[in-house]
C-alpha positions as CSV (number, residue, x, y, z in Angstrom):
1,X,105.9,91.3,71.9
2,X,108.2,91.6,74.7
3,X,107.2,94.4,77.2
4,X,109.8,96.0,79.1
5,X,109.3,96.0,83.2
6,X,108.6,99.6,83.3
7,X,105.3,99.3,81.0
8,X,104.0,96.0,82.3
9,X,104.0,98.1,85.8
10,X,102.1,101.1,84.0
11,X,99.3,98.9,82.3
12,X,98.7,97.7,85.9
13,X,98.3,101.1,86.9
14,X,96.0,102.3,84.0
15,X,93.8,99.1,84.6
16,X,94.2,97.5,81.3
17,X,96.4,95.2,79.8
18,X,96.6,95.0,76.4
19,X,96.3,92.2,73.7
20,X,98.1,94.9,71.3
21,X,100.7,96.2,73.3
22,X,102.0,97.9,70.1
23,X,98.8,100.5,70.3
24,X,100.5,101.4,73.9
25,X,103.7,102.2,72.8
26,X,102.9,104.3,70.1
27,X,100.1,106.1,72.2
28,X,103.4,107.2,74.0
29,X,105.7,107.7,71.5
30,X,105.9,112.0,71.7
31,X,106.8,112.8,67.8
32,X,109.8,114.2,69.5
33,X,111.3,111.0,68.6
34,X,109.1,109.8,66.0
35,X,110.3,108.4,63.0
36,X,108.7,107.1,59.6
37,X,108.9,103.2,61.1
38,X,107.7,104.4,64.8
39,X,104.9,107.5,64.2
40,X,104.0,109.6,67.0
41,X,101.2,109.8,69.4
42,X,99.3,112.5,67.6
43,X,96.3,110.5,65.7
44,X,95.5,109.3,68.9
45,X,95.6,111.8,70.6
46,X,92.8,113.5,68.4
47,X,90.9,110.1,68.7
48,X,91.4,110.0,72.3
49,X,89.6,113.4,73.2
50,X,87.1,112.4,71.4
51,X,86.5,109.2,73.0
52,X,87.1,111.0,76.7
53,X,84.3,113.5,75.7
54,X,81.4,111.2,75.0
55,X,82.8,109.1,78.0
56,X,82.5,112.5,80.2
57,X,79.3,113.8,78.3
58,X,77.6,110.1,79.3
59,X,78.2,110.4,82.6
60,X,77.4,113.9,83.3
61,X,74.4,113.4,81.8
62,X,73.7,110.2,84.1
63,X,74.8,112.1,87.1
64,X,72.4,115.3,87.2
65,X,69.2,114.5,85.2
66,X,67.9,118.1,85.8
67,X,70.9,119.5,84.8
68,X,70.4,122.1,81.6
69,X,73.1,122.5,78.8
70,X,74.3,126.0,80.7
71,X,75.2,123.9,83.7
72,X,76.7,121.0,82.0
73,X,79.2,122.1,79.7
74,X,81.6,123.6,82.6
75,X,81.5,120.7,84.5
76,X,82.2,118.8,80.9
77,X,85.0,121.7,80.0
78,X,86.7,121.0,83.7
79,X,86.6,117.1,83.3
80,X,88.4,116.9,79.9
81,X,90.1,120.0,80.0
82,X,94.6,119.2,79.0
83,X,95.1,120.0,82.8
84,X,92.6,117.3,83.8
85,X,94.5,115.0,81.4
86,X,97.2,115.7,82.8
87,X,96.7,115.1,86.5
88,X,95.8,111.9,85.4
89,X,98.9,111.2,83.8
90,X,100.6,112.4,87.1
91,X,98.9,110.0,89.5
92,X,99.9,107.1,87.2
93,X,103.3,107.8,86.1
94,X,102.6,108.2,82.6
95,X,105.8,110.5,82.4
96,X,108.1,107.6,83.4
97,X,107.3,105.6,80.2
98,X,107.3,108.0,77.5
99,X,109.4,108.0,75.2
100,X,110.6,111.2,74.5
101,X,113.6,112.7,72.5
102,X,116.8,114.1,74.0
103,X,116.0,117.6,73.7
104,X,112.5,117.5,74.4
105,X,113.6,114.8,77.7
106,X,116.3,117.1,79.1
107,X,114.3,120.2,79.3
108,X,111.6,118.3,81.6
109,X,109.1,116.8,78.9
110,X,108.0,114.8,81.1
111,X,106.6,116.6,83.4
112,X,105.1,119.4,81.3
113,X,101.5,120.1,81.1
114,X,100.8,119.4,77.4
115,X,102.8,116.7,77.0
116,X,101.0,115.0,79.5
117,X,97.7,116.0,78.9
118,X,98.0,115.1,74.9
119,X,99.6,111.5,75.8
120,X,97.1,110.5,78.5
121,X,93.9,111.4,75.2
122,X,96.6,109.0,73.3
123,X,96.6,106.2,75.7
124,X,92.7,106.2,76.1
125,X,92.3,105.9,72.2
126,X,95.1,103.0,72.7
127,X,92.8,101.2,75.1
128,X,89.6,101.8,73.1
129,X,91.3,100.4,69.9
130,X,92.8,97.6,71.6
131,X,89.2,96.6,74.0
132,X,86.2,98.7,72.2
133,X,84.1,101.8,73.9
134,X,82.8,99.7,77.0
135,X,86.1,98.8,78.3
136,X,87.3,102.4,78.0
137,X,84.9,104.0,79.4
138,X,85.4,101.4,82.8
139,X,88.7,102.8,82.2
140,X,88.1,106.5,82.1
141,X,85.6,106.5,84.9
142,X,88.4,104.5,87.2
143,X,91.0,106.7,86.5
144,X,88.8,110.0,86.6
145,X,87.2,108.5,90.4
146,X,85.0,110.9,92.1
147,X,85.9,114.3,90.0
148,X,82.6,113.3,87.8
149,X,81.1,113.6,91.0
150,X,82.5,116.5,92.1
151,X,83.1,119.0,89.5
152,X,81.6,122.0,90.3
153,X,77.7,122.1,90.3
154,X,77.6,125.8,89.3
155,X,77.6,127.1,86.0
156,X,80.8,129.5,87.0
157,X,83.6,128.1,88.3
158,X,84.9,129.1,91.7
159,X,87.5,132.0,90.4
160,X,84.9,133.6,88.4
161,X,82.5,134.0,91.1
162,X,85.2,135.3,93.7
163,X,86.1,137.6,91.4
164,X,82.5,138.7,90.7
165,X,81.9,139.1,94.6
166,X,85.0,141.5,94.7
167,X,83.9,143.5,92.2
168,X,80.4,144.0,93.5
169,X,81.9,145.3,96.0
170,X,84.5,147.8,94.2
171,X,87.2,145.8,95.4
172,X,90.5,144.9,93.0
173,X,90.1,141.2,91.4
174,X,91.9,138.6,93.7
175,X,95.6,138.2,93.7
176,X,96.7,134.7,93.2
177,X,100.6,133.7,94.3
178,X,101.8,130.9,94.0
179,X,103.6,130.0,97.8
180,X,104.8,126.4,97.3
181,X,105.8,123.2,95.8
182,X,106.4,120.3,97.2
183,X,106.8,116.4,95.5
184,X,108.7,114.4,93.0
185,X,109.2,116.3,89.6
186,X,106.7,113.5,88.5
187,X,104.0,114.6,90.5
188,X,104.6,118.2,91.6
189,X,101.9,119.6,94.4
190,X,101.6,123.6,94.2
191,X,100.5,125.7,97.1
192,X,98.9,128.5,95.7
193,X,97.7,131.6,98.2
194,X,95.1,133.8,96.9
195,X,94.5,137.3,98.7
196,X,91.8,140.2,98.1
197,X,92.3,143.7,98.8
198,X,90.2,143.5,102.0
199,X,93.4,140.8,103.5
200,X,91.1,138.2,103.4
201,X,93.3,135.6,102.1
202,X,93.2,131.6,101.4
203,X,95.3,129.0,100.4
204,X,95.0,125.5,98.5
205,X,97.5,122.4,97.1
206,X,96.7,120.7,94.0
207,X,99.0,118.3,91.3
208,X,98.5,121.9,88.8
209,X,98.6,125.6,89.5
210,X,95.2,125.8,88.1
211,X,93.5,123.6,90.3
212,X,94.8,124.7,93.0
213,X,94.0,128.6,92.1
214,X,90.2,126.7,91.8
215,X,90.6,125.6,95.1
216,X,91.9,128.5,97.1
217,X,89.2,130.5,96.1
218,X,86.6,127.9,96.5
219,X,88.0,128.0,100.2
220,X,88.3,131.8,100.3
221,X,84.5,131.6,99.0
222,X,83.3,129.7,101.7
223,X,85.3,131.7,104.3
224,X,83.9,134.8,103.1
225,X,79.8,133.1,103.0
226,X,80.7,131.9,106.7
227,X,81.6,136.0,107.9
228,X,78.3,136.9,106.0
């Protein structure tokens, strides 16, 4: 099968180049434009998760061996999480080779959230068809780098436990704006500020508003721990 330029260029940036190229190209076919000789990406999709979860589960487990259930499965939830998936997608430029329809291309499908997140779990099944487990799991754990590593070690995530400290102190939950954005339409970078009602305020940039939100008030956190 002849490959066009464009995905010859993306298998070199997933890491994997594929005997069945045809797997590829359906995992991102969006069933925008699907049609009863070129079915969508959905099927893998569902495999794909799957796949990305024992990947994740394996190596969470290998990376804290103390680590009890409670602890695990938000670190598991933030690693395979759709916005996860799709920050993937972003730093690989999945969104230049779907293949979209019209409607769905001109309203900005490919830089939307779900349709990201959805085709990245499509291209993993794609790779684990195409190579078996071991091969996407070196995969997985390439793309994914140091986040196994670094996924929050608490059983609450950062937001939950700012808010938590404002409360305990009668305060109003934390206000979270979001004050920039900066980047291709690809690969957007938000600024988001977050602010409690004693004016102690941080701010944070991440590819989605949701991990920067994590990362102001991990930053307003440590602020706050430093005037203790």
């Amino acid at each position: 099968m002849k490959l066009s330029r464009e995905i010859t260029a993306f298998m070199t940036r997933l890491g994997h180049e594929f005997d069945r190229p045809e797997l590829l190209l359906r995992a991102l076919t969006h069933p925008s434009i699907s049609t009863p000789s070129r079915p969508d990406n959905q099927r893998l999709e569902f495999l794909g998760d799957r796949v990305l979860g024992l990947v994740m589960s394996e190596a969470l487990l290998a990376a804290d061996k103390a680590a009890r259930e409670g602890q695990l499965a938000p670190r598991y939830n933030a690693l395979v999480r759709k916005e996860t998936c799709a920050e993937i997608a972003r730093e690989i430029d999945l969104g230049a080779v779907l293949r979209l329809g019209r409607s769905e291309m001109l309203s900005g499908g490919r830089r939307k959230m779900a349709i990201l997140g959805d085709a990245m779990e499509a291209v993993i099944a794609a790779v684990y068809l195409d190579a078996g487990f071991t091969v996407a799991r070196n995969v997985i754990l390439s793309l994914w780098g140091d986040r196994v590593s670094l996924v929050e070690a608490d059983s609450r995530d950062a937001k939950t436990l700012l808010q938590e400290w404002a409360q305990a102190r009668g305060m109003a939950l934390p206000a979270y704006a979001e004050a920039g954005r900066s980047g291709p339409d690809h690969a957007p970078q938000f600024t988001i500020e977050v602010r409690l009602e004693n004016g102690a305020v941080a701010r944070a940039s991440a590819g989605s508003k949701r991990q920067a939100e994590h990362q102001a008030a991990s930053a307003l956190l440590a602020q706050l721990d430093d005037a203790e």
